[in-house]
Structures are given as structure tokens and as C-alpha cells.
C-alpha positions in Angstrom: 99.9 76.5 113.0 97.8 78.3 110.4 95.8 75.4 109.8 95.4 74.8 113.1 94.0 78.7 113.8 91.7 78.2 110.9 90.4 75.0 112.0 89.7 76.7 115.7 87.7 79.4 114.5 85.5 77.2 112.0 84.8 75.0 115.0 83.9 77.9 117.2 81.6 79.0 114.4 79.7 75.9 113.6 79.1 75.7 117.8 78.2 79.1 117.5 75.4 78.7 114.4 74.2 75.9 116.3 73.7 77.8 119.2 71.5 80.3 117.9 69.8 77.6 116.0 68.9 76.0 118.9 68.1 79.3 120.5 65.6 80.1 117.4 63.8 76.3 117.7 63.0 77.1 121.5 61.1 80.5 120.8 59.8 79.3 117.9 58.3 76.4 119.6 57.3 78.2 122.6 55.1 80.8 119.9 53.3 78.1 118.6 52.3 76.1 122.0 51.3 79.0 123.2 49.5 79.7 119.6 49.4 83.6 120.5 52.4 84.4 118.2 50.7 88.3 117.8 50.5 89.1 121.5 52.5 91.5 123.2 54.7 89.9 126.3 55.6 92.6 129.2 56.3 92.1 132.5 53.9 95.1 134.3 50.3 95.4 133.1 49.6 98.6 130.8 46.9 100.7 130.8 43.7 100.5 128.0 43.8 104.0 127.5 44.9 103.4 123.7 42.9 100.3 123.1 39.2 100.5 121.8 37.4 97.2 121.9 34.7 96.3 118.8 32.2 97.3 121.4 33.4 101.1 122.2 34.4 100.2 125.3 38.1 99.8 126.6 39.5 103.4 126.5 40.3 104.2 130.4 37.3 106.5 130.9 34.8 103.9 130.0 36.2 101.5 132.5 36.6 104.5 134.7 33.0 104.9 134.8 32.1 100.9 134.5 34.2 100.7 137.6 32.4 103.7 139.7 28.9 102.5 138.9 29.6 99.2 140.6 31.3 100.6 143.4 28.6 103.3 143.9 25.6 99.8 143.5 27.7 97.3 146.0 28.9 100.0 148.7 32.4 99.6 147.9 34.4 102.5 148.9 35.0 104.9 146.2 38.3 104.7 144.1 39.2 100.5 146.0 37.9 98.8 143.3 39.6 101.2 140.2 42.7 100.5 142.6 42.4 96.5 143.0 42.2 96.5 139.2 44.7 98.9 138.7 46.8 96.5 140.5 45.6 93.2 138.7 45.5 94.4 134.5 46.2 98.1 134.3 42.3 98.5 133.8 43.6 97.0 130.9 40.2 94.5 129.2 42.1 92.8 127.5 44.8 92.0 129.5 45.5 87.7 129.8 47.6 86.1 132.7 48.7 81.9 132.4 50.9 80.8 134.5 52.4 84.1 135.7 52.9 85.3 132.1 51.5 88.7 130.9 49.8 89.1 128.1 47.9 92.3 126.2 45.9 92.3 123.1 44.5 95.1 120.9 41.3 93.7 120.9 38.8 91.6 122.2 39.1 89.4 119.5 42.2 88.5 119.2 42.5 88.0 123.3 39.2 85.8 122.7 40.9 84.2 120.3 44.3 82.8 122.2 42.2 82.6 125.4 40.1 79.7 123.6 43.2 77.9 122.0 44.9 77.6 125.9 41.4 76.4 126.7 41.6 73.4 124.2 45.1 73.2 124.9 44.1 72.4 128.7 46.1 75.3 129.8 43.1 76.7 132.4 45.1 78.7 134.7 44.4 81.8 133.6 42.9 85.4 134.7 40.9 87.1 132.4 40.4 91.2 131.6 40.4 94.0 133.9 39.4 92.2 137.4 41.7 89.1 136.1 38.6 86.6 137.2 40.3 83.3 137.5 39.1 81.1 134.9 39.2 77.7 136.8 37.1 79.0 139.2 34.7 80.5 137.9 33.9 79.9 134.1 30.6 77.9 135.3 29.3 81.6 136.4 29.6 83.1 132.9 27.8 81.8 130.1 30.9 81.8 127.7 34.5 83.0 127.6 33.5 85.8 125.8 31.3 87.3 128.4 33.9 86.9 130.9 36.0 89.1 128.8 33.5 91.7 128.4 34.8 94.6 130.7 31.1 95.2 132.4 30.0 91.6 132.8 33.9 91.3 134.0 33.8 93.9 136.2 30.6 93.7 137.7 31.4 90.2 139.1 34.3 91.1 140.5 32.5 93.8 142.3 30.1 91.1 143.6 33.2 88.8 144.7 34.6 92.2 146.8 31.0 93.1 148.1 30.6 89.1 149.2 34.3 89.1 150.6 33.8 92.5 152.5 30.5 90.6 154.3 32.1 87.4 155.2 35.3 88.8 156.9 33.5 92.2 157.5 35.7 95.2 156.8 37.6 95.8 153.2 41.1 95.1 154.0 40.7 91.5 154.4 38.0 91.5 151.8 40.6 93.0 149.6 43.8 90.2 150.3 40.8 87.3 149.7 40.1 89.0 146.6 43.4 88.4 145.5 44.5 84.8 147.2 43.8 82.8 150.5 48.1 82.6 151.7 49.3 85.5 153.7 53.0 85.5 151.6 50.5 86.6 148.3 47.9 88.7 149.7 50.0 90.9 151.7 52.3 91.9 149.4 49.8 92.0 146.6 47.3 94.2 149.5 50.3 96.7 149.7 49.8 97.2 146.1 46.5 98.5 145.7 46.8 100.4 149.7 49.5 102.6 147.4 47.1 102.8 144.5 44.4 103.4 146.7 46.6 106.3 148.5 45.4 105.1 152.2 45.0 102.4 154.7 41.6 100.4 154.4 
């Protein structure tokens, strides 16, 4: 009966080492497809108040005032476009979505960095830096993946993409779902978002 006991429990721990062998294998493989083992995962989008890019920009007040500038220069309502990227990164620049995964950097750098291994991985569904510009659809308007990242070039188009939005369907609300996706059940939750950032009905 003893031997019997002590065989159990061996048993039970070799399936058990296994286990979190196994366990180990799957992150550790999932860290190196993704080849962005020194990025920080989380779930809701953080601000950049703490995180200076090499350029001096990415503390919140420069995007603050990045943001106001090209509301003020396309005749966006003041505070909707601070709210639709409130909504989409935090106002964080650095801030990297694939495939409905989160992803923050300290720098520009080192978002550059695992940005351009997804791109030779052939992973290209991905929104880039403050406005979250989808990659896919529209890399061929930026000259590289760098200045796509750069929180004015960044922000400035997306500006242009609301302004552009707000004359095709012809008042913001709508202009403000587009800018987010085409399907009512992703707009309309994602619209009730930045209406509670924006603190009022467009």
C-alpha cells in the first residue's frame, strides 16, 4: 500500500513537471514569433505621460498640443479628436495593436523595432501610434514605417482621415464611427467610447 502511495504521487508529479513544461514551451514560443520579448502586454491602452520619445515628443502635453493644432487647421471640433485617440492608444505614440493584442513601448525605437519584424514576418494587421493608423491600408501614404510612428506625421493624417470622413457623410458623428470601422456592431460601441471621452453627443 506504501508502495502503491508513493508510486501515485511520483506519477502525479512527473504529469505535473510536464505540465508546466509544456506551459513554459508555449510562451516561450509565442515571445519569439512575436520577436517583441521586451514589450509590455496590457489589456487597456495607457497614457504617454511617462514616456519621452528620442525626439522630445511623447509626454501628454506635446501630443496635447500636436492634437489641438490639427483640430484648430481641419475644423474639427475642439477636444473630438484628443477623445478619438484617447479611445484608440491612450495618446499613447508608441502604442502597437496586431490582431487585437496590445502592445506599449518606451520608445520609438524599440516599437520601430518589433513593428518591422511583424512586417517581415507578414503579420500586417496592425495600428500604429496615437491615431492607431491601420497599417494595411495605408503604409503607401507614408514614406516609411517610421514616419507613420512619428506622433505629428501620425496624427496629422489621421486628422485629415476625420476632416475627409466629416465631408463625405457631413456631420462628425458618422465621420467619427467611419474613422473607426465601416460595420455598425464595431462603430457603435467603439462611437460610445469617445461620446464619453468627449463628454457630449456629436
Amino acid at each position: 500500500m506504501v508502495l502503491y502511495w508513493g508510486s501515485s504521487i511520483i506519477a502525479r508529479f512527473v504529469l505535473l513537471s510536464r505540465s508546466r513544461i509544456v506551459f513554459l514551451a508555449i510562451v516561450a514560443g509565442a515571445l519569439l514569433l512575436s520577436g517583441c520579448a521586451h514589450v509590455i502586454h496590457q489589456d487597456l491602452p495607457a497614457t504617454a505621460t511617462d514616456n519621452k520619445s528620442e525626439a522630445g515628443l511623447g509626454n501628454l502635453s506635446d501630443i496635447d498640443k500636436i492634437i489641438a493644432a490639427e483640430e484648430e487647421k481641419n475644423g474639427i471640433p475642439r477636444g473630438l479628436l484628443k477623445a478619438i485617440t484617447e479611445v484608440e492608444s491612450g495618446c499613447n505614440p508608441y502604442f502597437v495593436n496586431t490582431h487585437g493584442r496590445s502592445l506599449r513601448f518606451k520608445s520609438q525605437a524599440e516599437a520601430l523595432d518589433c513593428i518591422e519584424r511583424m512586417i517581415r514576418q507578414r503579420k500586417l494587421n496592425l495600428s500604429i501610434g496615437c491615431a492607431q493608423l491601420h497599417y494595411k491600408s495605408h503604409r503607401n501614404n507614408f514614406s516609411s514605417v517610421s514616419d507613420m510612428l512619428d506622433p505629428k506625421k501620425n496624427i496629422a493624417y489621421a486628422a485629415k482621415i476625420l476632416k475627409n470622413l466629416y465631408l463625405k457623410y457631413g456631420n462628425w458623428s458618422d465621420a467619427t464611427k467611419r474613422y473607426h470601422a465601416a460595420k455598425a456592431k464595431y462603430y457603435i460601441p467603439y462611437y460610445r467610447k469617445v461620446v464619453k471621452k468627449y463628454g457630449r453627443e456629436l
